[in-house]
C-alpha angles and dihedrals in degrees: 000000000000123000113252120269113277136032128284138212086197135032122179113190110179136170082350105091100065092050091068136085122266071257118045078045086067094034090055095053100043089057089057089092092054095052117035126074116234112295092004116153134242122203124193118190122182154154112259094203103084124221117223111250097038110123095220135028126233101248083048086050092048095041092056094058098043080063104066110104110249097022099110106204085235101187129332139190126207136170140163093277091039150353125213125193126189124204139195121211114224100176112212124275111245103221124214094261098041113124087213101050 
């Protein structure tokens, strides 16, 4: 799965996550730099009752994106029917010796 064309200030995913592959979960979030504008949000909304047959789980789903460098777990709510997590973008500073500034 590949992240639509452009950049966002905003990106919802919800019920979505838990219904990929262990590798198509590493391939989405990866994709997030390429695609948010500078302090954009990401808010992932999902069911915290797993149904049998999911590849992931929703706590897997969420965890994967709370890893990507720059994205800040911002707030979140759980309880024991969801758990929505909402995420703010800092893209890296260049510095003044980096070979990729």
């Amino acid at each position: 799965p590949t992240m639509p064309a452009g950049t966002y200030d905003l990106i919802v995913l919800s019920e979505v996550l838990n219904n990929r592959s262990a590798a198509a979960l590493s391939e989405l979030p990866a994709q997030l730099p390429s695609v948010l504008r500078p302090e954009a949000d990401v808010v992932l909304a999902h069911r915290t009752r797993d149904v049998p047959g999911q590849p992931a789980t929703s706590e897997t789903a969420h965890e994967a994106f709370i890893a990507v460098e720059g994205l800040e777990l911002r707030t979140e709510i759980r309880d024991r029917h969801f758990r929505i997590s909402c995420l703010r973008w800092h893209p890296r500073e260049a510095s003044e010796d980096d070979p990729l500034k």
